[in-house]
N, C-alpha and C positions, 0 to 999 in steps of 0.2 A: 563397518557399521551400516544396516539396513536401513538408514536412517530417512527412506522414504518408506517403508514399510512400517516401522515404527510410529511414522504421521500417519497414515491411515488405520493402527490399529488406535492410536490415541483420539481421534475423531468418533472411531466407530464409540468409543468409551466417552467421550464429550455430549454424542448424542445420548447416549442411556443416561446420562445425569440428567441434561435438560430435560429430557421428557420424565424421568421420576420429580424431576422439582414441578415440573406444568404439574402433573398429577395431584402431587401435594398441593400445591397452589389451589386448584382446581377444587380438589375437595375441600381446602379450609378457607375460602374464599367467596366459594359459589362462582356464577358467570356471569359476575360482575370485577372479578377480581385482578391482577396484574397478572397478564400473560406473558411467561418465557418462550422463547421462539428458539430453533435451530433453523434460521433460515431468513435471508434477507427481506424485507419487508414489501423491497418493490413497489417503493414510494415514489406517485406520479415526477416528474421533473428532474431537475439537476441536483448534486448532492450541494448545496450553500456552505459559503464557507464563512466563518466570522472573522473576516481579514477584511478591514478598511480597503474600500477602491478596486479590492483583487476580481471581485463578483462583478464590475462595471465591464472590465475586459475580457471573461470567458465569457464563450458561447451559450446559451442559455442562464448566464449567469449562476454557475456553480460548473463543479466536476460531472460528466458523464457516466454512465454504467460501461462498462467496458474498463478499457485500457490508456490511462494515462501514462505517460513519460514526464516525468519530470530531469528534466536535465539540465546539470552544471558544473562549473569546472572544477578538475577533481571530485566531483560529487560532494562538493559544499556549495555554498552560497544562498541558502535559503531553503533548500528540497525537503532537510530533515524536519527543520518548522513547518512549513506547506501539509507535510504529510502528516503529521501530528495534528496540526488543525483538523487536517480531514476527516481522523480516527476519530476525533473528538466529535466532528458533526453525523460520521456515520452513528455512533452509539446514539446519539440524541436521536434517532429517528424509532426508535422505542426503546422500553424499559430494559426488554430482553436484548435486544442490539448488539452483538459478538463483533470486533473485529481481528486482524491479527499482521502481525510483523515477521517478515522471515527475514532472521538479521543471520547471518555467516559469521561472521567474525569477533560477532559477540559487543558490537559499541555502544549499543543501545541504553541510556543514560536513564536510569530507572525512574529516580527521582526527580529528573528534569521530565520525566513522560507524565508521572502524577502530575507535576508543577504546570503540565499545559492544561491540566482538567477532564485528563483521559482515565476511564473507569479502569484501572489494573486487574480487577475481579471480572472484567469482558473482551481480557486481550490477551490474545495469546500469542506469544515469544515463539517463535521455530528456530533455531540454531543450527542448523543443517552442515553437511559439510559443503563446501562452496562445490564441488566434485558433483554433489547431487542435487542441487540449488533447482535446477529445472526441472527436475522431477517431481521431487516435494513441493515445486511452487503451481505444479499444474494439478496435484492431489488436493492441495489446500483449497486452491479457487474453487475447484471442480466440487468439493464438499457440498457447497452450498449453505455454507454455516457461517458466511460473513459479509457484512455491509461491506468493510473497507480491508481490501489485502496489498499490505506495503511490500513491496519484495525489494530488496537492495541488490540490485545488479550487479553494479560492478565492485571489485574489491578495493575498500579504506584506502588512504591514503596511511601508512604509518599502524597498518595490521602487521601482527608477525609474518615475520620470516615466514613460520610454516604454513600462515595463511595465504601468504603471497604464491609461494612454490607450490600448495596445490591447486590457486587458481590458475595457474600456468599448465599444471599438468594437464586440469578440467578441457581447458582451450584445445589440448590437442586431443581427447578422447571422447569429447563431446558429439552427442548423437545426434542433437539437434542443432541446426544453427541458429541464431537469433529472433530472426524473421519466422523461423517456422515455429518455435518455443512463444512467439508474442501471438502466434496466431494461433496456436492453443490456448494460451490464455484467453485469448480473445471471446474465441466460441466457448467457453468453458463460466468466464464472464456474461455472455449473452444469455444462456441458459438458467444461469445463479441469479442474478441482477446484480452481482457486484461490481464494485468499481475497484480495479486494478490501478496500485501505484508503482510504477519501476523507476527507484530512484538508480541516475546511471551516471555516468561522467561525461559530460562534453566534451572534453578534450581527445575522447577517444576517438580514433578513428572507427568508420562505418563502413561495410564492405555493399550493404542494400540499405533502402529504405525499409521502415519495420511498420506495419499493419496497426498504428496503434490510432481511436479513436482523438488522441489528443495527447500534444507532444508543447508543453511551455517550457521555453530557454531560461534559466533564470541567474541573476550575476546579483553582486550587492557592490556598486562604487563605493560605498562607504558604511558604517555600521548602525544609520538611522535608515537606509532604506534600500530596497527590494525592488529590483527590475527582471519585469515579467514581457515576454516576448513569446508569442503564437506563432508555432512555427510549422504546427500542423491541425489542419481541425478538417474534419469529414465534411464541413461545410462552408470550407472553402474559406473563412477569415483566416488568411495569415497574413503576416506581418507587423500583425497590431500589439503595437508595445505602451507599457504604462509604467511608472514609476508608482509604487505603495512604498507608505511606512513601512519598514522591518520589524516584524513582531517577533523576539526570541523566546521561541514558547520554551526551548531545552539549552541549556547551558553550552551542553556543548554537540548543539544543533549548530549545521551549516547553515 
């Protein structure tokens, strides 16, 4: 399955829609009317997140443009909430506001995603093969058609069998290694204005350090709250850790 080929021929098709709706809008509207966009907004500041206390201990108080990491163990503890919030604040920064999820494995809890207040009519779902996950995840940023791109790194915890086997296969035939794939993202981010989320597993072992503009550790001692730790920032606060309430924005969100 071409299934990064397939994501850029469905972009190229994503764009000819939003600009036929601009057009419409436009003429039934006037210009004063609500404009649809294909393309991040490139709004001054950090992306705010509407999480109690979580805004006190990022750097500028919200997410960066570029490349966050969110990581925790097993890849639960909170990443999938965090990153849902985010989606939710990336749409909010306008009408036409696109952003998108590249889930592999398919866990993505639909109606836990509506239930956090995220526009499903502005999100778009990529299913990729985990095999091509890096590819497709550098087509999609690279777009420039979205506020907030979630990519799910590493493989579920309790995905099939066959999902498991070709993330394994992935590992040994893989082109890029981590650090070089974050650093595509990276520039590809810088370029777009979007904000890159890599939710990944902490428990994994790490062979380099990865290029990313901001990397929070995140754990939950128990299931009212959320511990948040800076474990990298471009601007040198690390260390700094804070306990927030646990907001479950998806059921079955880690």
């Amino acid at each position: 399955m071409a299934a990064a080929h397939d994501v850029e021929a469905f972009l190229a098709k994503l764009g000819e829609k939003v600009g036929s709706e601009l057009r419409e809008n436009l003429r039934s509207q006037g210009p004063g009317g609500v404009k649809l966009r294909l393309a991040p907004s490139y709004a001054p500041g950090a992306l705010a997140l509407s999480w109690p206390g979580l805004g006190d201990l990022l750097p500028d108080g919200g997410l960066p443009r570029g490349v966050v990491e969110l990581s925790a163990p097993r890849a639960l503890g909170g990443s999938t909430s965090v990153a849902l919030t985010a989606v939710r604040a990336g749409q909010a920064r306008a009408a036409g506001a696109w952003c998108a999820w590249l889930d592999p494995e398919g866990t993505l809890h639909a109606p836990g995603v509506a239930a956090a207040g995220v526009d499903l009519d502005r999100m778009l779902v990529v299913r990729p093969p985990r095999a091509q996950l890096s590819r497709v995840a550098v087509k999609v940023v690279g777009a420039g058609a979205f506020e907030v791109v979630v990519v799910d790194f590493d493989a579920v915890p309790g995905a099939s069998l066959a999902a498991e086997t070709e993330a394994l296969a992935a590992k040994k035939r893989r082109t890029w290694a981590p650090e070089v794939l974050v650093r595509k993202l990276a520039l590809s981010a810088e370029s777009s204005g979007s904000t890159v989320l890599l939710l990944t597993d902490g428990a994994r072992a790490r062979g380099a350090p990865w290029p990313v503009a901001l990397r929070l550790e995140l754990s939950r001692p128990n299931r009212s709250e959320l511990v948040v730790r800076v474990a990298k920032d471009r601007r040198g606060r690390i260390g700094l850790v804070r306990t927030v309430p646990f907001l479950p924005v998806c059921r079955t969100a880690g």
